[in-house]
C-alpha positions as CSV (number, residue, x, y, z in Angstrom):
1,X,-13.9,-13.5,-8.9
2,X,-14.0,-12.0,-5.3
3,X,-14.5,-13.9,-2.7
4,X,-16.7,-10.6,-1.1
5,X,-18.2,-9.2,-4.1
6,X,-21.0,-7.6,-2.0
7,X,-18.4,-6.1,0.5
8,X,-16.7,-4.8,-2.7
9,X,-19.8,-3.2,-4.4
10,X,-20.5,-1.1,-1.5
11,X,-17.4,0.3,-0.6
12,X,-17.1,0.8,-4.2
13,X,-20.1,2.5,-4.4
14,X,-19.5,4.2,-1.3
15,X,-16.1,6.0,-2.8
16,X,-18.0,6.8,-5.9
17,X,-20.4,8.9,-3.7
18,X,-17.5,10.3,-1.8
19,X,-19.3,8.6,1.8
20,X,-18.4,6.3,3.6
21,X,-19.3,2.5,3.5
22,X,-21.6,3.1,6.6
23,X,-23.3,6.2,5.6
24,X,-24.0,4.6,2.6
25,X,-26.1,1.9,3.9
26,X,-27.8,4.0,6.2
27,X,-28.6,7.2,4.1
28,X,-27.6,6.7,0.5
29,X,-29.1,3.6,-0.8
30,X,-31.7,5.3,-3.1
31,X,-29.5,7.6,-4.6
32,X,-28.7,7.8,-8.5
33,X,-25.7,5.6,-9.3
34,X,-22.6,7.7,-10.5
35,X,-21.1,7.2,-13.6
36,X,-17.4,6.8,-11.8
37,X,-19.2,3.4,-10.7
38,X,-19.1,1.5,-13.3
39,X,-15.4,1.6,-14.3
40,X,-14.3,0.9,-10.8
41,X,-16.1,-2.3,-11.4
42,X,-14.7,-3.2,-14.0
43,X,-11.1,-2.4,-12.6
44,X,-12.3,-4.5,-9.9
45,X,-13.5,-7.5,-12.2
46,X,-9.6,-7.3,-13.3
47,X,-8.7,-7.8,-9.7
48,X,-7.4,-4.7,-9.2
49,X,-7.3,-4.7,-5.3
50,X,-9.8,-2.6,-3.8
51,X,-7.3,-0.1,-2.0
52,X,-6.3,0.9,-5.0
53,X,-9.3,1.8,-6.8
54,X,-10.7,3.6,-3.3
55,X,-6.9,4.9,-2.6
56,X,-7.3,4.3,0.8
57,X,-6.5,1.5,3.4
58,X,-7.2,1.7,7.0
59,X,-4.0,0.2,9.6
60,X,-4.6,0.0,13.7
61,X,-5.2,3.3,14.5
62,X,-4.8,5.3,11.3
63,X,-6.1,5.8,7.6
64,X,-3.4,5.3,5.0
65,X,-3.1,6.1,1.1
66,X,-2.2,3.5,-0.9
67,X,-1.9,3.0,-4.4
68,X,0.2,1.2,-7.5
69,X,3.4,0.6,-6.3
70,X,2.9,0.0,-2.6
71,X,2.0,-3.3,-1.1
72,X,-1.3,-3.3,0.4
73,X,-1.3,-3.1,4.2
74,X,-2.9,-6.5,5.5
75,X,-4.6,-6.7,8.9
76,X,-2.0,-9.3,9.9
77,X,0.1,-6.9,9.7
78,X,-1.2,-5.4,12.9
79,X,-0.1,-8.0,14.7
80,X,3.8,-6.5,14.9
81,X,1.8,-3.0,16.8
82,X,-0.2,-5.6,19.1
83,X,3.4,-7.5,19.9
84,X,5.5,-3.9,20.1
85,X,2.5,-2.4,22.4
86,X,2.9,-6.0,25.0
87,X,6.6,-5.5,24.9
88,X,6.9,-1.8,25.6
89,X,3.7,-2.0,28.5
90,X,4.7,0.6,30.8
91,X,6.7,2.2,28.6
92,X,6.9,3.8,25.4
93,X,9.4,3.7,22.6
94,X,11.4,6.9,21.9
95,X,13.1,5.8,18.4
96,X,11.3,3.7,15.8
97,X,12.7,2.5,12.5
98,X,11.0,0.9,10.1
99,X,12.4,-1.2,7.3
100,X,10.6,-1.6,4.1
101,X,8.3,1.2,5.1
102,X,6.2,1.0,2.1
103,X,3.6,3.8,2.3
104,X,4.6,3.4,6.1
105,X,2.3,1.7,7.4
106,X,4.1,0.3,10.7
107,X,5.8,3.2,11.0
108,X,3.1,5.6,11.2
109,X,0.6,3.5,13.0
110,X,3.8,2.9,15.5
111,X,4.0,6.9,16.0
112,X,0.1,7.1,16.3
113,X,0.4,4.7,19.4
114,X,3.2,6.6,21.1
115,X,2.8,10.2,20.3
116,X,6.0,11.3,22.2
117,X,8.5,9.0,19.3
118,X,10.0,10.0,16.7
119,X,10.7,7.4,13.6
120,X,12.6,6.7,10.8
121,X,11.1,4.8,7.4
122,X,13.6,3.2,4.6
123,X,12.3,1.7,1.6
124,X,13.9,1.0,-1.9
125,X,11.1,2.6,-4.0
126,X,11.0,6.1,-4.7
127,X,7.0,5.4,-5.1
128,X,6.4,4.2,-1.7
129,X,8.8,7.1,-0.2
130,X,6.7,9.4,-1.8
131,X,3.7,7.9,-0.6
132,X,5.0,7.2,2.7
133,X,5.8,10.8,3.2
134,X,2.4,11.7,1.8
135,X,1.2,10.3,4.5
136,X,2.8,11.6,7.3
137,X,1.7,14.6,6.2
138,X,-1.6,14.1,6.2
139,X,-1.9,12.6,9.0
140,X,0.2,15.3,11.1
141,X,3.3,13.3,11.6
142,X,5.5,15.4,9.4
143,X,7.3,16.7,11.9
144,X,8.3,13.1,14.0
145,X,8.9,10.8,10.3
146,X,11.5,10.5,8.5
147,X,11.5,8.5,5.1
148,X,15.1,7.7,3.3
149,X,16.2,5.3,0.3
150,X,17.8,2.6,1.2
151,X,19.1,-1.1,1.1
152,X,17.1,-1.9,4.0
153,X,19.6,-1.2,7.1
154,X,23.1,-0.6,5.7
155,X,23.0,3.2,5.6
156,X,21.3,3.7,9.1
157,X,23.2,4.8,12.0
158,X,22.5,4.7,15.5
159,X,20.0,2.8,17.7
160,X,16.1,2.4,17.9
161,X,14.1,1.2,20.9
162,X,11.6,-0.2,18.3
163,X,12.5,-1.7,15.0
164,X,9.5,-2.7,12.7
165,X,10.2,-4.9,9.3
166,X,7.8,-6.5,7.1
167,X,10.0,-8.0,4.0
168,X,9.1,-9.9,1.5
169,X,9.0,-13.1,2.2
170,X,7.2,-15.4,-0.6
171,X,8.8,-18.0,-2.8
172,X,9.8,-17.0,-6.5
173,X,7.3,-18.8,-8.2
174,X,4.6,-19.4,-5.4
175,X,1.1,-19.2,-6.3
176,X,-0.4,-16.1,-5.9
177,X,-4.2,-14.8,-5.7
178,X,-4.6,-12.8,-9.1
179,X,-5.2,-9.9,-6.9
180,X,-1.6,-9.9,-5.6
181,X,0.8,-11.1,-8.3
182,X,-0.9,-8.9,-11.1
183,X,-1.4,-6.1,-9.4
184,X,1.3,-5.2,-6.4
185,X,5.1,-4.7,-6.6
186,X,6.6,-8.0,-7.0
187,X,9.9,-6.6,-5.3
188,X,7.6,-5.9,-2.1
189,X,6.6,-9.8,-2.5
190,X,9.0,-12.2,-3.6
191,X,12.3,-12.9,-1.5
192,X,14.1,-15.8,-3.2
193,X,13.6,-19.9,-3.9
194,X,12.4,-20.2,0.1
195,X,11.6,-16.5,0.7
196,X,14.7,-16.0,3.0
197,X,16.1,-14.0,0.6
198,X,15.8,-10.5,3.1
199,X,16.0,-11.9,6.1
200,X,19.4,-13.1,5.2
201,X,20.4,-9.7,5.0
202,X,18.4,-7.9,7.4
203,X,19.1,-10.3,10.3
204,X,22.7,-9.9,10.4
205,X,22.2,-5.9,10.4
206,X,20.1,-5.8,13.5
207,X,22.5,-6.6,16.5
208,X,23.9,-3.1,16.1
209,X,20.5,-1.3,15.8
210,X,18.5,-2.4,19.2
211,X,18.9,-0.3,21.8
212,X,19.3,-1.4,25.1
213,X,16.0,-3.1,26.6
214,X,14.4,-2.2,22.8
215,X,13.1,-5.1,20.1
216,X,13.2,-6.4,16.7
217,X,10.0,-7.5,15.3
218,X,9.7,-9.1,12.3
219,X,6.9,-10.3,10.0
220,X,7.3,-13.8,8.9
221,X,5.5,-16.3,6.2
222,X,4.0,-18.7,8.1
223,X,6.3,-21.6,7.4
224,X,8.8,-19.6,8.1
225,X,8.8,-19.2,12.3
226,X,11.7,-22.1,12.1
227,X,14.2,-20.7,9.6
228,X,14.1,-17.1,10.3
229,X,14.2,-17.7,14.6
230,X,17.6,-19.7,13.5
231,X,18.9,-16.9,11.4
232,X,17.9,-14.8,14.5
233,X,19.3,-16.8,17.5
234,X,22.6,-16.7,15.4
235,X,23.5,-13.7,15.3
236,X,22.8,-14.2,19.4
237,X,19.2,-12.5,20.0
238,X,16.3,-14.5,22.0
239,X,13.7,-15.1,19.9
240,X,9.9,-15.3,20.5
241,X,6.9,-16.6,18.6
242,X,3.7,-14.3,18.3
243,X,0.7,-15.8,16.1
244,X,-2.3,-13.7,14.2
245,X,-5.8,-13.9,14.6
246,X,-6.0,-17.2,12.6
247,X,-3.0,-18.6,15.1
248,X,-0.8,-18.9,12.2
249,X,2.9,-17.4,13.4
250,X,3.1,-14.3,11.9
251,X,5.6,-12.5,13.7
252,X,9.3,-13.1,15.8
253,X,10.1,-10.8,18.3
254,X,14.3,-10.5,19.0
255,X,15.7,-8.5,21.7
């Protein structure tokens, strides 16, 4: 079962009205319940995850659509915008490339925190480029995003002052909540017996990419801090630690 079944019911609820969760509770708890409601419990009751039965996610800054196929943008995820928007005070980022884009989620929140960049997304599904491009669209970013197919970095050219990855990073075999290993790709999940699997081959790519005085950051597992800064400071980039909300490390930042 959920762990927020009552969170879950009204934004449920909420889509099936087409309102928001907020509105809702304040104008539309007397209204006739839909008939769309009921199935979307019952997806849910199959731990379906909630942004995909409501289609949407919100990221930082922006609202994203997300559905089957996609991995479904985490809030600790925002903790690679919050360690590129300390690193770049001052400043702003004029190229952004985002590996594993996914529905682009860091890409797009990135552009929507420096209006002036432009950005490039590469992902290895056809269904998140689609999405991802999708997106940009609606949210009137068309015009700085780019999304292509790829094997992470080995068709990109050129430099970026800003490079965003979030790779899979869990063990084959690791436990997983229902919600997550039934449900989302397992290509945008599993990396490998220790989960290194990506990082192995993104790492060595990245030397080349960073512009001058630009950064590297990375998502990480939150074992992982150790193995991945070694795979880093290897290939000669410094390496620093930034943690989420819940202090676990969550992200290394290479320049």
């Amino acid at each position: 079962m959920s762990e927020t079944p009552r969170l879950d019911a009204e934004l449920l609820m909420a889509h099936a009205l087409g309102t928001t969760r907020e509105s809702l509770l304040l104008r539309h708890l007397d209204d006739p319940v839909p008939a769309t409601f009921a199935p979307l419990v019952a997806r849910r009751r199959s731990h379906e995850p909630i942004a995909y039965l409501t289609g949407i996610r919100a990221f930082w800054t922006i609202e994203l659509q997300v559905g089957p196929g996609t991995l479904v943008p985490r809030a600790d995820s925002e903790t690679l915008i919050e360690a590129a928007v300390d690193h770049f005070t001052g400043r702003a980022p004029a190229t952004i490339l985002d590996l594993g884009t996914g529905p682009g989620t860091l890409l797009l929140a990135a552009l929507d925190q420096w209006r002036g960049a432009t950005g490039l997304g590469v992902d290895a599904s056809d269904i998140a480029l689609d999405m991802a491009r999708a997106n940009a669209v609606r949210l009137g970013m068309a015009d700085r995003a780019r999304f292509e197919s790829g094997n992470w970095a080995a068709g990109v050219a050129g430099q970026f002052d800003l490079i965003l990855a979030n790779p899979p990073y869990i063990a084959t075999g690791e436990a997983l909540p229902a919600e997550v290993r039934d449900h989302e790709p397992a290509s945008a999940l599993f990396a490998g017996p220790d989960g290194l699997d990506d990082y192995r081959i993104i790492v060595p790519q990245l030397p080349r990419l960073i512009a001058p005085g630009g950064a590297a950051i990375l998502e990480i597992g939150s074992t992982q801090a150790d193995s991945v800064a070694a795979l880093l400071d290897g290939q000669g980039l410094s390496v620093t630690l930034r943690r989420d909300l819940g202090n676990n490390p969550r992200v290394l930042i290479a320049t």
